[in-house]
One Martini backbone bead per residue (centre of mass of N, CA, C, O) as a GRO file, in nm:
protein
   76
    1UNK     BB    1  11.950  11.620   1.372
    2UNK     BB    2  11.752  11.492   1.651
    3UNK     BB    3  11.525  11.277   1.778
    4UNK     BB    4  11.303  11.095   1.940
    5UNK     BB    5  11.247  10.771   1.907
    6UNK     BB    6  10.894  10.705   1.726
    7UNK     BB    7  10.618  10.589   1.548
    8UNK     BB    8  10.555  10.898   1.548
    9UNK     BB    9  10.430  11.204   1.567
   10UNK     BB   10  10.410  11.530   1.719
   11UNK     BB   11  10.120  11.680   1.870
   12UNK     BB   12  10.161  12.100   1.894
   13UNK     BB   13   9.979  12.303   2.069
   14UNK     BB   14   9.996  12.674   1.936
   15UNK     BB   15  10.015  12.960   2.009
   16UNK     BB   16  10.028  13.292   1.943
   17UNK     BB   17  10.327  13.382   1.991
   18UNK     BB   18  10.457  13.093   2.104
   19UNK     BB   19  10.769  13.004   2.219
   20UNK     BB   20  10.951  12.705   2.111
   21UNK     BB   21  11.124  12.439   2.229
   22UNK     BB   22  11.267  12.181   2.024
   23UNK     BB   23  11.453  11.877   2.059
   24UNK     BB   24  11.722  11.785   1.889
   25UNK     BB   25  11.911  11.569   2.054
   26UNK     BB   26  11.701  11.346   2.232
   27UNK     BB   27  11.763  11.439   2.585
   28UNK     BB   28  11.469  11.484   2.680
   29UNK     BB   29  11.192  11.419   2.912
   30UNK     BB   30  10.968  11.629   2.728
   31UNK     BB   31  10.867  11.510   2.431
   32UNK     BB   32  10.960  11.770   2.204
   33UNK     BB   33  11.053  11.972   2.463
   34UNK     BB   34  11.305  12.125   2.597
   35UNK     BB   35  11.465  12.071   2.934
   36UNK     BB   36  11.778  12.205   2.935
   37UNK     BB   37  11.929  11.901   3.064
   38UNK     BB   38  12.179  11.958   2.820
   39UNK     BB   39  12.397  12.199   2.733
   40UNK     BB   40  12.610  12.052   2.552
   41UNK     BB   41  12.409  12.073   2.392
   42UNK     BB   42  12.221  12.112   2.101
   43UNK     BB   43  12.002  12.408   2.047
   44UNK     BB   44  11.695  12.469   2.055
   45UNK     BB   45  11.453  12.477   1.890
   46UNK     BB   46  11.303  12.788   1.749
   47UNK     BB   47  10.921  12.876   1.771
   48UNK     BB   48  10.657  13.126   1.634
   49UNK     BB   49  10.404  13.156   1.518
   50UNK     BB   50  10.112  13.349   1.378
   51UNK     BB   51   9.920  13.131   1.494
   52UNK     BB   52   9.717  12.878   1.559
   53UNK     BB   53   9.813  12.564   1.615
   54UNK     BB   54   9.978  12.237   1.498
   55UNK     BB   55  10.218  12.040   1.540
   56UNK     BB   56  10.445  11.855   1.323
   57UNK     BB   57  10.674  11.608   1.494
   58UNK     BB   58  10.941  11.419   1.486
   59UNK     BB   59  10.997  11.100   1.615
   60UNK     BB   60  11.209  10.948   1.377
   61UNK     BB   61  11.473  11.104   1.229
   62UNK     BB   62  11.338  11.065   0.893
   63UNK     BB   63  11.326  11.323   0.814
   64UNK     BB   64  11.413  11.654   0.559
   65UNK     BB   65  11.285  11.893   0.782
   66UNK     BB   66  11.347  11.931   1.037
   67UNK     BB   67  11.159  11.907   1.314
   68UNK     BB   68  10.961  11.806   1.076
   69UNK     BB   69  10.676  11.599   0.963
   70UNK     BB   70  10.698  11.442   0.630
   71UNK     BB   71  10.628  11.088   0.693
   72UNK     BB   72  10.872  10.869   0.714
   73UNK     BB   73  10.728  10.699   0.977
   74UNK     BB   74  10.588  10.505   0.811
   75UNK     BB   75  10.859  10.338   0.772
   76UNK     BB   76  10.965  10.256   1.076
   0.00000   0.00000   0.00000
């Protein structure tokens, strides 16, 4: 997986039982979010919570949990 190189991670709020699609090739214009305008890559991650969350979402590349941020940010 891929994520749009950043050192922060992305955090997003989702309600219970919204379906988010998730970019993980790298090349969408709305990061974290997938804006399918790029069909022949890789197909985004989708998650749908169970619960209303905040999602912390990798934005360095560097997590080993993809598309979900480790901590790993710190070191870049």
């Amino acid at each position: 997986m891929s994520t749009p190189k950043r050192t922060q991670p992305y955090r997003l709020d989702v309600k219970k039982e919204e379906t988010v699609q998730i970019c993980i090739c790298g090349q969408t214009d709305s990061p974290p979010l997938c804006d399918c305008s790029h069909p022949d890559h890789t197909d985004p991650f989708e998650f749908t919570p169970e619960k209303d969350e905040t999602l912390t979402i990798c934005g360095c590349g560097r997590s080993d949990a993809l598309p979900w941020c480790d901590g790993s940010h710190t070191e870049c």
